[in-house]
C-alpha positions in Angstrom: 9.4 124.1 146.3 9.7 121.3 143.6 11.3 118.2 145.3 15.0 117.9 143.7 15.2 114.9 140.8 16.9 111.9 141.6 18.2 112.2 137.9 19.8 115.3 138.8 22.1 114.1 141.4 25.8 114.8 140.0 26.1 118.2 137.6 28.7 118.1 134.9 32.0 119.8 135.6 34.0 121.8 133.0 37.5 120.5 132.4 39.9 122.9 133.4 43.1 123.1 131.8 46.2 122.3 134.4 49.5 122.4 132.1 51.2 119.7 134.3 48.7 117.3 135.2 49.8 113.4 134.6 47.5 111.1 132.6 45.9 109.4 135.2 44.9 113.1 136.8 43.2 114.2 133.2 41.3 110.6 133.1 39.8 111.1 137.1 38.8 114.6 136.0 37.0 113.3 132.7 34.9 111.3 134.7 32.9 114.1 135.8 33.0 115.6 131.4 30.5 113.6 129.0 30.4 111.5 126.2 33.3 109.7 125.0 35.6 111.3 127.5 33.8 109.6 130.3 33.4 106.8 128.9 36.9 106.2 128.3 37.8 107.3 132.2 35.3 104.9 133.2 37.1 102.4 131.1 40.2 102.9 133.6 38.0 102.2 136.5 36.6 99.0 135.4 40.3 98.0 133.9 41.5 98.7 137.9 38.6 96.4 139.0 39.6 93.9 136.9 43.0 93.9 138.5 42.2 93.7 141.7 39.3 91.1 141.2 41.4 88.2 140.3 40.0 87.5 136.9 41.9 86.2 134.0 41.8 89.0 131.6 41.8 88.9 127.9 42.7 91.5 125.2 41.5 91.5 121.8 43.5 93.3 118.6 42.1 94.1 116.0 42.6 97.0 113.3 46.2 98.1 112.0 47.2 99.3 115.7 51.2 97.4 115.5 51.5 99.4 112.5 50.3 102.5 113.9 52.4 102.6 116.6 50.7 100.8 119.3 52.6 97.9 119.5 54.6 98.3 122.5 51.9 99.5 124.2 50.8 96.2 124.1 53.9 94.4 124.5 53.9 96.7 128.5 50.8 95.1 129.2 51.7 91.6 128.5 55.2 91.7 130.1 53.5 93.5 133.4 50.6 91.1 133.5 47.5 93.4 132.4 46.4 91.1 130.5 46.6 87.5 130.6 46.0 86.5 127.1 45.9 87.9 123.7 43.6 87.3 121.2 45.0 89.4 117.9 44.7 89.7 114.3 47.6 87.8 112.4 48.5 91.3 110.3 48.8 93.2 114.0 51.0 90.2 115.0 53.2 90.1 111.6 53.6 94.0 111.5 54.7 93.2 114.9 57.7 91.0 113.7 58.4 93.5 110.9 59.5 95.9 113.6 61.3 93.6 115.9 63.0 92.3 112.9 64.7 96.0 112.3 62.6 97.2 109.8 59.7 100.6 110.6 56.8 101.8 109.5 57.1 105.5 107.9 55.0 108.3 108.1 52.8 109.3 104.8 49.9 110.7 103.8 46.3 109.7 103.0 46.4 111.7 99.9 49.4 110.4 98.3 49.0 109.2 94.7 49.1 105.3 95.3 50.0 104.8 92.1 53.7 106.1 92.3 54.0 104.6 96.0 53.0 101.2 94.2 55.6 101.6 91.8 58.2 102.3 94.4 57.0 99.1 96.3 55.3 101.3 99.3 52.7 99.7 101.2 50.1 102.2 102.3 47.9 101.3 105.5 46.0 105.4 105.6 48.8 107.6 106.2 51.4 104.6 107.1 53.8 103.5 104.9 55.9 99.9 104.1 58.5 98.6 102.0 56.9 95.9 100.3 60.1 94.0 100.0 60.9 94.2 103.5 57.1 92.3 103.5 58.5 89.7 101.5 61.9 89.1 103.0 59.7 88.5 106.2 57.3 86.0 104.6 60.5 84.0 103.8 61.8 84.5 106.5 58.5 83.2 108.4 58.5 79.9 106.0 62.1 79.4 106.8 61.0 79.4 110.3 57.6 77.3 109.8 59.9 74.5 108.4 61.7 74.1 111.6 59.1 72.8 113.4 57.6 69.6 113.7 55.5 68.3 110.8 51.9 68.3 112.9 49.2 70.7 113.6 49.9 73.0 116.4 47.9 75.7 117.9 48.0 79.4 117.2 49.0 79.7 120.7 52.0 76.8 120.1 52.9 78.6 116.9 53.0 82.0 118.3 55.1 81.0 121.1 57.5 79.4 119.1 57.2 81.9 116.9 58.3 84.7 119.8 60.9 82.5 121.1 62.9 82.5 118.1 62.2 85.7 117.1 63.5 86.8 120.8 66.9 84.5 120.5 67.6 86.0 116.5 66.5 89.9 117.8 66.5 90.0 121.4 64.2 92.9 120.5 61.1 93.8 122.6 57.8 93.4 121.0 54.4 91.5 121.3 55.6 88.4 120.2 58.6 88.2 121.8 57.4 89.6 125.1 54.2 87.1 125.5 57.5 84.1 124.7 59.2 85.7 127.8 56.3 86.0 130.0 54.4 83.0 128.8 51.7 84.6 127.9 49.5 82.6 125.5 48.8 84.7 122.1 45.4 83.3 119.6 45.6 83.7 116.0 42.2 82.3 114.9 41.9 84.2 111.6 46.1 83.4 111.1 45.3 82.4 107.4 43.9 85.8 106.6 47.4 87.5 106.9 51.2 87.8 105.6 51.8 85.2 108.7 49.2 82.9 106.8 51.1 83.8 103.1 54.6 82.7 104.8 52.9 79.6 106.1 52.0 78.5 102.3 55.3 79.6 101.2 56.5 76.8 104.2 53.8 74.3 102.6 55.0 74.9 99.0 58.2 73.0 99.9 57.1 70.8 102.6 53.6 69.9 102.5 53.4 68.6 105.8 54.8 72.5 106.7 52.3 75.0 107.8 49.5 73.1 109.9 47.9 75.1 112.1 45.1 73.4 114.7 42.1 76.8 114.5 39.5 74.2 116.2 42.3 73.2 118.8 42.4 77.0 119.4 38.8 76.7 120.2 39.4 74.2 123.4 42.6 76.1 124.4 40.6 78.9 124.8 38.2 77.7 126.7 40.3 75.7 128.8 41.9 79.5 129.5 38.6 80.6 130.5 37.6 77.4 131.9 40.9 77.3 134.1 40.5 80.1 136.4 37.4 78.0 138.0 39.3 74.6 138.2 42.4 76.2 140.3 40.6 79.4 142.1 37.0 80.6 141.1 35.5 81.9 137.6 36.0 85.3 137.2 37.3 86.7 133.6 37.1 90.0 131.6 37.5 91.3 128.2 39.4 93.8 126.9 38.4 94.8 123.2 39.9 97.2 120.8 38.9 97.2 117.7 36.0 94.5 117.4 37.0 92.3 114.6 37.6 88.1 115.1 39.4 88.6 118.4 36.1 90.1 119.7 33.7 87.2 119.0 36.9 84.5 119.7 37.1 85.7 123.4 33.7 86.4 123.9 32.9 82.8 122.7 35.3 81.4 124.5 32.9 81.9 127.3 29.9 80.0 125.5 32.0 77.1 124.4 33.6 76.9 128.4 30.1 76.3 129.7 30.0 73.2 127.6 32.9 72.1 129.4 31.2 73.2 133.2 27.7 74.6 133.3 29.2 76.7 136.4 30.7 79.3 134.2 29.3 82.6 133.3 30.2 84.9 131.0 32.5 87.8 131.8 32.3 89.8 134.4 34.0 92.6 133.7 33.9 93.9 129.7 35.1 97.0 127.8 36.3 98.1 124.1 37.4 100.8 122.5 35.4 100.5 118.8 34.3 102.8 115.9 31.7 100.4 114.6 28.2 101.2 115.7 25.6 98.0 116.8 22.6 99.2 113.8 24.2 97.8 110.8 24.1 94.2 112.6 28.2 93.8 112.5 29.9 91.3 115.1 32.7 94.5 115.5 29.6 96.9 116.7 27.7 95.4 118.7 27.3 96.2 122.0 27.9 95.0 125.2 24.6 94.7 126.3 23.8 92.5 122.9 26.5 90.4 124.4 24.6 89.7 127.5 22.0 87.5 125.0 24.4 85.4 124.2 25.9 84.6 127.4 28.7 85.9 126.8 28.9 88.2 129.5 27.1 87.8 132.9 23.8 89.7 133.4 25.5 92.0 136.1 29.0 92.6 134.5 30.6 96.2 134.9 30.8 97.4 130.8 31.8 99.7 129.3 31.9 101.3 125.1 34.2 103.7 124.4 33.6 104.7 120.6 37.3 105.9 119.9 39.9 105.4 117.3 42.3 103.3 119.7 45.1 105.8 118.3 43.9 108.1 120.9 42.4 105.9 123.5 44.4 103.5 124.4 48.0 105.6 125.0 46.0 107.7 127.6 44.3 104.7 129.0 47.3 102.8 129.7 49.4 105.5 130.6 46.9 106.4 133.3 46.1 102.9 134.2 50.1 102.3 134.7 49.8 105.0 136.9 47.0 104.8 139.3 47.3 100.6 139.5 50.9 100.0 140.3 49.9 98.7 143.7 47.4 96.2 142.3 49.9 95.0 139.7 53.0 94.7 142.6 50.0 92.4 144.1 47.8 90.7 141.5 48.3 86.8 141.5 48.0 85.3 138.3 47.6 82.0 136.3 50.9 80.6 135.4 51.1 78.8 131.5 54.0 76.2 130.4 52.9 77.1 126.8 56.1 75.2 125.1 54.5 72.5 123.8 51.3 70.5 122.4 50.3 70.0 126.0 49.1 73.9 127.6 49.6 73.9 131.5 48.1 76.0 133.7 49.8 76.8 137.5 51.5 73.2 136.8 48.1 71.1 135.5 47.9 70.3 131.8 44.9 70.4 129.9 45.3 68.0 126.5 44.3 70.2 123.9 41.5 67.9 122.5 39.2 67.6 125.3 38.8 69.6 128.8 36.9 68.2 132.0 36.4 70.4 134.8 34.9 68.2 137.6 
């Protein structure tokens, strides 16, 4: 009699179909399915760990997700303390606005002649739609607000704080701006030109051209010092949440590079995973995987990682209704960093870090 594999330890088992079974039951049960499906329950798992590990956790945002609906989403996991800081496209963080301001995205189609939406002034992101108008009105209304401010640089994380704050006193609407202001959560912008936010900024500079100045190497220390922070006040432990790949995926996951030129004590994350439809064999920064990461430093050589290859659409609403779910004890319990994020000046748990320069020892 053959001797039984040690490959052949745990056999797959078929998904049966329970009509009332929550989210976080379907995600347990997919753990035991293949391909995507268990990659995304195994995503839950090491999103738990990460919870109950005491790491500072980033997310990255990337792709049109605010304007397809996943905006509040987000918004949950920053007011409840998922996450700890946001890196995120300046589009997912304007169409974010848009809807806190009153306005919506609409449901369309892919095969719509674009022609007669452009000549109604309908923005078309797929099978999402936009009143271009309601675009501009915002870009004047985000100049209007630029030009409030001091005329000096300031960080994305400054701007977007400020930028939440009096978006939250004009609205008091929920959203992901407006919920980071309220739980002083800080939010990075480093591509911020590359977006309407970046087109109401030169609208601000068009009138004042001391208006608009935004500090995209100052985000570089800040974020490090984010990373870098959790080792001066407790121990280094962080993790990364992806969706989407895109500049928020190579801004945290340098972060961790540029915080070991502050203190060669740091690692790179321990804990990884995102939710991407690029593949790693064209060479993109968005594809590549977690293991290419590992090169770089970026995350430690024995970090829990995981790549789900899913349109975020479908992941991340089952992933986060599942993980709200099955970690409500670690939440209650989960001690986290503390940011003053008002000014120049970030503090974290009461120290501040000066933007410009960070020493750890």
């Amino acid at each position: 009699m053959k001797t039984k594999s040690r490959f052949l330890r745990a056999p797959v088992e078929p998904f049966a179909v329970l009509p009332d079974a929550a989210a976080g039951d379907l995600l347990a049960r997919m753990e035991r399915i293949s391909f995507q499906g268990r990659n995304l329950a195994i995503a839950r798992r090491i999103w738990e760990k990460m919870l109950g590990d005491d790491c500072t956790i980033f997310l990255g945002m990337a792709g049109a997700l605010s304007a397809g609906g996943l905006r509040m989403i987000v918004a949950y996991l920053i007011a409840n303390r998922y996450i700890d800081c946001l890196v995120s496209t300046g589009a997912n963080l304007y169409h974010d606005l848009h809807e806190t301001r009153g306005r919506h995205h609409y449901l369309g189609s892919p095969h719509e002649d674009d022609a007669a939406l452009q000549a109604e002034h309908i923005d078309r992101v797929y099978d999402t739609y936009a009143r271009e108008d309601e675009f501009c009105d915002n870009d004047e209304w985000i100049a209007a607000f630029a030009l409030t401010l001091e005329p000096r640089p300031h960080t994305s994380r400054e701007f977007t704080f400020k930028l939440g704050e009096y978006l939250w006193k004009e609205t008091g609407q929920e959203g992901i701006l407006t919920a980071a202001f309220k739980a002083q959560v800080p939010i990075f912008c480093p591509a911020i030109a590359d977006s309407s936010i970046g087109m109401g900024l030169s609208q601000a500079r068009h009138r004042e051209p001391l208006a608009g100045q935004i500090d995209v190497i100052g985000d570089i220390v800040e974020s490090a010092i984010v990373e870098s922070a959790n080792l001066v006040i407790r121990h280094p432990r962080t993790a990364s949440v992806v969706l989407g790949g895109g500049t928020p995926k190579n801004f945290i996951n340098q972060a961790s590079v540029q915080a070991e030129f502050f203190d060669d004590r740091i690692g790179g994350h321990r804990y990884a995973l995102q939710i991407v439809t690029d593949v790693p064999h064209f060479g993109g920064a968005s594809g590549s995987s977690l293991e290419e990461a590992r090169s770089w430093g970026k995350l430690a050589t024995d970090a829990e990682q995981v790549t789900v290859q899913a349109d975020a659409t479908i992941a991340l609403p089952l992933l986060v209704s599942a993980l709200a779910a099955s970690a409500r004890d670690t939440i209650a319990g989960r001690k986290t960093l503390s940011f003053d994020l008002a000014g120049p000046t970030m503090s974290v748990n009461g120290r501040p870090f000066p933007h410009a320069r960070f020493e750890a020892r």
